[in-house]
N, C-alpha and C positions, 0 to 999 in steps of 0.2 A: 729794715723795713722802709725807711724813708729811702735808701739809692733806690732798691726795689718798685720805688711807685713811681720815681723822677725816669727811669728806662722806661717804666711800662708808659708815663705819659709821651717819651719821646717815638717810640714803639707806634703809638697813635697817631703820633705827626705828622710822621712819614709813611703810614699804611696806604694812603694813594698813591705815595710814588714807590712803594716796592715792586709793585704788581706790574710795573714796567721795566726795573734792572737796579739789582743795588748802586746804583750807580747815581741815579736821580735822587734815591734815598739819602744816599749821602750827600749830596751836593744840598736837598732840603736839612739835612743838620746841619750844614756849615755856611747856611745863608746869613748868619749874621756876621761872617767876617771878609763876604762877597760884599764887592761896589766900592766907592771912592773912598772906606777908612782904612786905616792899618790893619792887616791882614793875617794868612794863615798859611803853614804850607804841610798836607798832610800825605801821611805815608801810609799804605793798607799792603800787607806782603805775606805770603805765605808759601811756604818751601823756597822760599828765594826769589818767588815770580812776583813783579809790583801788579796789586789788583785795583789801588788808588794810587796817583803820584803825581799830585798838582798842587796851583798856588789857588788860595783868596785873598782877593785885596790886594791892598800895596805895603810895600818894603819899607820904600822912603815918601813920604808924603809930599815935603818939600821937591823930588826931583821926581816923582810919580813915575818909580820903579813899581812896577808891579810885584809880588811875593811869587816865587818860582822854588821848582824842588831843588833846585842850587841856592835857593837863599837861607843866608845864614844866621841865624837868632841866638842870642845868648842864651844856656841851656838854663841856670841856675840852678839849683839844685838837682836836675839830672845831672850834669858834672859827676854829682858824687859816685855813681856808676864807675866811672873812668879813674877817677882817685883810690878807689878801694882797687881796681884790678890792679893799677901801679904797685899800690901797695903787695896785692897776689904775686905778683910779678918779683918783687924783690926777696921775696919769701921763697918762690919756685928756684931763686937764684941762687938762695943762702946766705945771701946779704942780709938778712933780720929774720925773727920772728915773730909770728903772731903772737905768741907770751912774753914777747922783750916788755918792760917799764917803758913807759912814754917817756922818761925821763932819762933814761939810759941813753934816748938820742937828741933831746933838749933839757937837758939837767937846768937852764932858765925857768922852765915851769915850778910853782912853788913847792915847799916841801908836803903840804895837804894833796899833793897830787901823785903822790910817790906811788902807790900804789896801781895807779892806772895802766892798762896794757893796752898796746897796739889793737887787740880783737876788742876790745873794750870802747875804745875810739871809735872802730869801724862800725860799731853794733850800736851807738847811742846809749853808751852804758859806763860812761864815768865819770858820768858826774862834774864836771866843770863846767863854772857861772859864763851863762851866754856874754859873747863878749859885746854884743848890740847894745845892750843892758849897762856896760861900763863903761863905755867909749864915753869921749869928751863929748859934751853936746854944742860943744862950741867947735868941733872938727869941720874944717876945709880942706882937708888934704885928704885924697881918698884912701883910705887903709889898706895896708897889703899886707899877707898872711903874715908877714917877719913883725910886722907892730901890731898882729892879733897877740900875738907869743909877748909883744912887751905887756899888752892889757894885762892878758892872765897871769904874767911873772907876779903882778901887783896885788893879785887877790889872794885872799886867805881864809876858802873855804870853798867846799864844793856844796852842787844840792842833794848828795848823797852817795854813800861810800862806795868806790866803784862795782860795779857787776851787782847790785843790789837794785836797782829799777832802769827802769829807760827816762831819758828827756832829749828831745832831736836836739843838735848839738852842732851847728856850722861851725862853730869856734874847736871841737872835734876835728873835724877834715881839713880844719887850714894846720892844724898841726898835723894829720897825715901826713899833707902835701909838704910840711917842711923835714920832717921825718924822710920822705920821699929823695929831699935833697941830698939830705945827710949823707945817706944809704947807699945813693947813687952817686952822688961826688957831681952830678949836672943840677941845672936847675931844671923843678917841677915841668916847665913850660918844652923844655928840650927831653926829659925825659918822656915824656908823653907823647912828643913827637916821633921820636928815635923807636921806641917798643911796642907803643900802638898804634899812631895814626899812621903814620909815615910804611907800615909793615901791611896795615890794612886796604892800604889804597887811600885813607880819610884825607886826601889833599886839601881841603878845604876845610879843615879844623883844626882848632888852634885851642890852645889858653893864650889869651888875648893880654900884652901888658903893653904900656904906650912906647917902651924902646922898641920895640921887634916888630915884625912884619904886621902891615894892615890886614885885618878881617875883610876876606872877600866873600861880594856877594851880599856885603851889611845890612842887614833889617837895623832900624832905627826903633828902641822901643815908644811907646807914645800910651797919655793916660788920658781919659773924658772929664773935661772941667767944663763945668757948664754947657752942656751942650755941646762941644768942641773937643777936636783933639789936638793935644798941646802932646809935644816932643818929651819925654820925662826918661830920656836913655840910659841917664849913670846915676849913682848915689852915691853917697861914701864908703857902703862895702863890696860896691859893683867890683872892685880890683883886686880881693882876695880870691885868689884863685881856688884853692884846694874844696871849697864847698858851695864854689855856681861859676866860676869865671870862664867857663869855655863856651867858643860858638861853633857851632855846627848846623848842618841840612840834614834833608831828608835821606838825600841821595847817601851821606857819608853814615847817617844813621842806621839804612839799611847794608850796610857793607859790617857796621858794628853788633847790628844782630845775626847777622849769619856768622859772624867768627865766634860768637855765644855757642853754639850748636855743636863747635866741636873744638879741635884741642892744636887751633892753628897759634891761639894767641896763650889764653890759659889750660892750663892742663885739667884732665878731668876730676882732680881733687880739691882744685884752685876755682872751679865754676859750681861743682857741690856746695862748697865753704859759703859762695856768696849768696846762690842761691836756697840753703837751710836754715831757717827761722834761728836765731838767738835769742830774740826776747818777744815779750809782747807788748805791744807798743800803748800809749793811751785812746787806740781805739780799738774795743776789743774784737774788732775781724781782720786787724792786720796784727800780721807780724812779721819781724825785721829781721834780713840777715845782713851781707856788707856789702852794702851802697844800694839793697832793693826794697822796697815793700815786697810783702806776700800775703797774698788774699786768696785762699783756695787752691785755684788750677792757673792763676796768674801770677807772675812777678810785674813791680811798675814801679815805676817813680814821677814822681810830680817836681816840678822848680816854678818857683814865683820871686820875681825881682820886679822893681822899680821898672813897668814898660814892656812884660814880657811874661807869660803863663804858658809852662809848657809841660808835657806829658807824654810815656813811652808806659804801653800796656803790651807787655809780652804772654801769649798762652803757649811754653814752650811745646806740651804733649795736642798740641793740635798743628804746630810750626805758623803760627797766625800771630803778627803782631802790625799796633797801631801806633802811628807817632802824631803825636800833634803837635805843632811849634807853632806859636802867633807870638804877634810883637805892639799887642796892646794889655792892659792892664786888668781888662773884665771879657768876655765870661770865664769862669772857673773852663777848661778844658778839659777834665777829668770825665764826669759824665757823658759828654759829647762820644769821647773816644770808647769808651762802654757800650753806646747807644751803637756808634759803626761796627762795631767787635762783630753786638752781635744779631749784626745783617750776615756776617760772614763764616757765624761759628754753626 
């Protein structure tokens, strides 16, 4: 009831500027990330054809790059998208599968974890203590997925037995992603390269770690203190890759939704799999299959880090999908990209 009234007020916003071109419409919802602050760059696409594909705002504050459908923003939690298909991927290949024990490919994890499977992992459904939760509080050194693995060696319980509830779970998909390594004998960052990005044309997307090649295109995340906006780009779990570390565009995002559609990348049992519910999540209009929300006639995912709010709203049975990427800390992006859907649905 309540998304329901927050559309229909946005609905109202922009009823003067629809009646001249969704176009204006949209540009009236995404005036708060137009003008001199850190910005936005969003993607409106349907059957392949871009219907929106512009920036707002700016990249870099400091060298007053403007935001462009080339610029690149850390996904965070849309990541997880791209981690569960690796995972598809090595499954399609016969190198693992979805009912392997988590532990079968990191036997490090404790013995209270034995039970956990791969689909379990992927689904937010087993049950291992967040590792944000256990981390030192005294950490300076930004974590990467291999010392999430040393965290949970160290714990000795979960919040419940696997496959018996959901709880969203990053400390889940950094094990994917090391699962991912194992399986593959590359590292996560090379392997994502080599099968997805690199196959898709995603030239300009990475899992981002400080030995390897620069992020092009870089958005700088940036948060509001006081009145201001102060640069707030890394954190300490900005560097785990497998559950937000990659950055990407607009540009690269629409080349990742059309390979959705059909069976250039995953095969058509491997895009069912991700795309059908396995559990229901702690809100009761979504529910979860591997790496999507699902809400009805949409699949989507949200990511929020330190600097960056972003969101991919796909309506696969109408071929209409929105992407929002910005590279500051507020507004929430989720309704916004709701509110453009549906000027277009």
């Amino acid at each position: 009831m309540r998304l329901a009234i927050v559309l229909a007020s946005c609905v109202l916003l922009v009823a003067c500027a629809t009646h001249r071109s969704p176009g204006a419409a949209v540009d009236a919802l995404m005036a708060r990330y137009d003008g001199d602050g850190p910005g936005a760059s969003l993607l409106v696409v349907r059957d392949g054809v871009p219907l929106v594909r512009r920036g707002y705002g700016f990249a870099d504050l400091e060298h007053r790059i403007p935001a462009s459908p080339q610029t690149d923003y850390r996904l965070a939690s849309v990541s997880k998208q791209f981690t569960a298909a690796a995972v598809l991927l090595l499954a399609q290949d016969g190198k693992l599968s979805l009912d392997d024990r988590a532990r079968k490919w990191l036997p490090e994890l404790p013995p209270v974890a034995d039970a956990i499977t791969i689909a379990q992992l992927l689904s937010h459904q087993g049950g291992l203590i967040d590792y944000e939760d256990v981390m030192p509080a005294d950490t300076r050194v930004p974590l990467r997925d291999e010392d999430v693995l040393d965290l949970m060696a160290k714990t000795d319980r979960l919040y419940f037995a696997p496959g018996t509830s959901y709880r969203y779970s990053n400390g889940g998909y950094a094990m994917l992603a090391l699962i991912v390594q194992k399986a593959s004998g590359m590292t996560f960052q090379d392997f994502l390269r080599k099968r997805i990005f690199h196959p898709l044309g995603m030239n300009d997307t990475l899992a981002y770690v400080r030995e390897g090649p620069p992020v092009p295109h870089r958005a700088f995340g940036y948060s509001e203190e006081n009145g201001r906006w102060v640069r707030t780009d890394q954190s300490m779990t900005s560097s785990v890759l497998g559950d937000g570390g990659i950055y990407s565009s607009i540009d690269d995002m629409a080349r990742w939704d059309a390979a959705l559609y059909d069976d250039r990348l995953l095969s058509d049992a491997s895009r069912a799999a991700a795309f059908t519910p396995k559990t229901r999540t702690d809100d009761p209009t979504i529910e979860y299959g591997y790496g999507w929300r699902i809400t009805g006639d949409s699949v989507w995912h949200s990511g929020e880090t330190i600097g960056f709010r972003n969101v991919i709203v796909r309506y696969p049975k109408r071929h209409l999908t929105v992407v929002l990427l910005t590279n500051r800390n507020d507004p929430e992006p989720y309704k916004t990209a709701l509110a453009i859907a549906h000027l277009y649905l």
